[in-house]
C-alpha positions as CSV (number, residue, x, y, z in Angstrom):
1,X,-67.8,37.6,23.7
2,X,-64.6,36.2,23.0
3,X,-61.8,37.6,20.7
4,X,-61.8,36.3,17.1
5,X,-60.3,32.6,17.4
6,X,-57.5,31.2,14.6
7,X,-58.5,27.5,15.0
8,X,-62.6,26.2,14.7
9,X,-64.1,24.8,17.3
10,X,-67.4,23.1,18.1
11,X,-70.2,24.6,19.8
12,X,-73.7,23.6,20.2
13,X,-76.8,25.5,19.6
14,X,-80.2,25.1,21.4
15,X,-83.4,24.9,18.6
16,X,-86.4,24.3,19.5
17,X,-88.2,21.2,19.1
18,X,-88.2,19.6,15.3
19,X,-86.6,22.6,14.2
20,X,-82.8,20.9,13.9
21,X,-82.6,20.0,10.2
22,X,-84.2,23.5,9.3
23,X,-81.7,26.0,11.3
24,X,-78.9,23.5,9.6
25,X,-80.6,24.1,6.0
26,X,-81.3,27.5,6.9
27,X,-77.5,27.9,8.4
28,X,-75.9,26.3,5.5
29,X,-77.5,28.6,2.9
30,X,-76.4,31.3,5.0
31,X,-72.8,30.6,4.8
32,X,-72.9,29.5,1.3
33,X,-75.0,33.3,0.6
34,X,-72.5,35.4,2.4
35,X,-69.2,33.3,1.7
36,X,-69.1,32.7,5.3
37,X,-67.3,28.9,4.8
38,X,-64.3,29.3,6.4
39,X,-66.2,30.7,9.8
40,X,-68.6,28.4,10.1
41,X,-66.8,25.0,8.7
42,X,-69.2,22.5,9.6
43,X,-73.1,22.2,10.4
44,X,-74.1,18.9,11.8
45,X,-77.1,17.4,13.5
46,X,-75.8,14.3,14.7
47,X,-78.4,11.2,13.7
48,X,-78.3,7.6,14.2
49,X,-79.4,4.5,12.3
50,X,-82.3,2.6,14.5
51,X,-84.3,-0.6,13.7
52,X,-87.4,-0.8,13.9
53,X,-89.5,-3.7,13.9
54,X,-93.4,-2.8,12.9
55,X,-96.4,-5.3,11.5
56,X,-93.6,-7.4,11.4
57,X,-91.3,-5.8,8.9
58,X,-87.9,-4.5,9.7
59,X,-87.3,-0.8,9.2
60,X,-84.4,1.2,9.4
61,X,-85.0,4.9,10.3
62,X,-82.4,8.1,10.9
63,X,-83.1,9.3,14.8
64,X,-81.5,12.2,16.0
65,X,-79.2,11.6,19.1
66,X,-79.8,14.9,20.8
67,X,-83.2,16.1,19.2
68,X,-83.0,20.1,19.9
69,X,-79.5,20.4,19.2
70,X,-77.4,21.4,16.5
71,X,-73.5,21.3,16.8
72,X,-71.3,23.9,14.9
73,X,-67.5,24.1,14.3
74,X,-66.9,27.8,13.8
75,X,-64.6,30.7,14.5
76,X,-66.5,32.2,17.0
77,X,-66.5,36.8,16.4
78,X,-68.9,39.2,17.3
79,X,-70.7,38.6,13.7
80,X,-71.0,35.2,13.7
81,X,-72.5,34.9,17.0
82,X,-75.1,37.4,15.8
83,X,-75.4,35.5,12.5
84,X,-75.7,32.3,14.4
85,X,-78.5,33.3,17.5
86,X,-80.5,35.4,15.6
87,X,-81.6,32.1,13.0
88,X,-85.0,31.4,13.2
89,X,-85.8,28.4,15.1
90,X,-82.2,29.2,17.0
91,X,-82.8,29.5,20.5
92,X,-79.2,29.9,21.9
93,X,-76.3,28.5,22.3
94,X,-74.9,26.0,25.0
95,X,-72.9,27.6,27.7
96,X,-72.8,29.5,31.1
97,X,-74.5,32.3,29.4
98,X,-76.0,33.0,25.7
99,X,-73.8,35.4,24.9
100,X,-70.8,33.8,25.9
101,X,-70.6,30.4,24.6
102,X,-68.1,27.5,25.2
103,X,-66.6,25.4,22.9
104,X,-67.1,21.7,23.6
105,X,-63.5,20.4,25.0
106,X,-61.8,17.3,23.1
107,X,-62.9,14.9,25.8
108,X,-66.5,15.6,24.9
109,X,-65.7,15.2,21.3
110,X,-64.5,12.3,21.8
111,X,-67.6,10.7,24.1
112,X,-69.9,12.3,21.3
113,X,-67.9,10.6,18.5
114,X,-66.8,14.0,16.9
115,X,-63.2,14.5,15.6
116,X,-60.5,14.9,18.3
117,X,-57.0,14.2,19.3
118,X,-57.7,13.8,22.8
119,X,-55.9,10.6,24.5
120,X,-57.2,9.7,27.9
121,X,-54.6,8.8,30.1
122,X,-53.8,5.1,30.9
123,X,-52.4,3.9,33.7
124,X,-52.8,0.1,33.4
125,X,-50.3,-2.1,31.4
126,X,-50.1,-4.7,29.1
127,X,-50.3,-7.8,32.6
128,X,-52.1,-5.5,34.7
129,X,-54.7,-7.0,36.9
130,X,-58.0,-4.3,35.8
131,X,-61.9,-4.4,36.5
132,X,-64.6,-3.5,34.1
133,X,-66.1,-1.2,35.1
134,X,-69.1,-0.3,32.3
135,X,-70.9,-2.4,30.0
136,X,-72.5,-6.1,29.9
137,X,-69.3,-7.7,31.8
138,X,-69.3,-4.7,34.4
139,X,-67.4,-6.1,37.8
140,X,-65.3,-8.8,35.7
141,X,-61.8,-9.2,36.8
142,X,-59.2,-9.5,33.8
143,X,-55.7,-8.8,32.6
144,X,-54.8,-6.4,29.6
145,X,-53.4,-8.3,27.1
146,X,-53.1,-5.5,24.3
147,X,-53.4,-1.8,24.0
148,X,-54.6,-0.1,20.9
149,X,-53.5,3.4,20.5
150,X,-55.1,4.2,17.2
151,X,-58.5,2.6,18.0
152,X,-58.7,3.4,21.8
153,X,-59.7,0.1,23.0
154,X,-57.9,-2.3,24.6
155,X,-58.0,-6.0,25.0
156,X,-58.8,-8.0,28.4
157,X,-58.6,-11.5,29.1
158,X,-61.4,-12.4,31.3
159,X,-62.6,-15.7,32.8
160,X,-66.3,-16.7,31.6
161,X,-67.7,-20.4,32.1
162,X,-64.1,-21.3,32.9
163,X,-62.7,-20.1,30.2
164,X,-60.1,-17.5,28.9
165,X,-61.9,-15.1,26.7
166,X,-60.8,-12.0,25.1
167,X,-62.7,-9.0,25.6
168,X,-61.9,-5.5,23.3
169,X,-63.5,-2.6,25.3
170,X,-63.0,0.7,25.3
171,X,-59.8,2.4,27.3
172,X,-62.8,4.3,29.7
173,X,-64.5,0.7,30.9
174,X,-61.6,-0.7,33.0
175,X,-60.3,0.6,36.0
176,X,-56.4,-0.5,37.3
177,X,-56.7,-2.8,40.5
């Protein structure tokens, strides 16, 4: 078990199956109960909005993107690990052991969409020659024409039907040639 932590970080839980919106109900009355809000800050099971199209009517439904998980951002001490594992529906938490979890790093955050202040590091240029790597243009040759620190994209000029398009993608689908 690690030492009491100053800053919150996330971790991610194991339920079982169908039980993710109970052990965050149950987890959130739990922390309001026992004054427990600055340990456990936040409670989140991440959903989605999905379309779906049935009898011909459009329907938009909430799905969960990682259905028997449930991430928290807490200070991880002895207590609140108890608190935390022994939940009913909790199974565990993610990590090399139960009893030793680990905190998602910012480059996860940042693939899940979560809060971070990661920056991957770029080594292309506004003129550089890059490939795309990922995505519907995937193998395209183009040349950066802007990067966007703030939003983490960046803009490629690529050559489709013979004609100069921009392309906004993100700083992970290009690769420096």
């Amino acid at each position: 078990m690690t030492t009491e932590q100053q800053e919150a970080l996330w971790y991610i839980i194991h339920t079982y199956s169908g039980y993710e919106n109970k052990v965050k109900a149950t987890l959130d009355l739990i922390v309001q109960n026992r004054g427990l809000g600055d340990m456990i800050q936040e409670v989140l099971v991440p959903t989605e909005e999905v379309v779906e199209i049935k009898d011909g009517k459009r329907k938009t439904t909430q799905k969960k993107q990682y259905p028997g998980y449930v991430l928290l951002k807490m200070i991880l001490t002895d207590e609140i690990w108890y608190i935390v594992r022994n939940t009913r529906g909790v199974t565990g938490f993610v990590g090399s052991s139960s009893t030793d979890p680990i905190p998602l790093t910012d480059e996860e955050l940042m693939l899940m969409g979560l809060e971070s202040n990661w920056e991957p590091v770029v080594d292309y240029e506004v003129g550089d020659s890059v490939k795309i790597i990922n995505g519907p243009l995937e193998s395209f040759i183009g040349t950066v024409t802007e990067i966007n620190l703030e939003k983490k994209k960046v803009t490629v000029q690529v050559s489709m039907f013979g004609r100069e398009t921009p392309v906004e993608l993100e700083w992970t689908q290009i690769l420096r040639l």
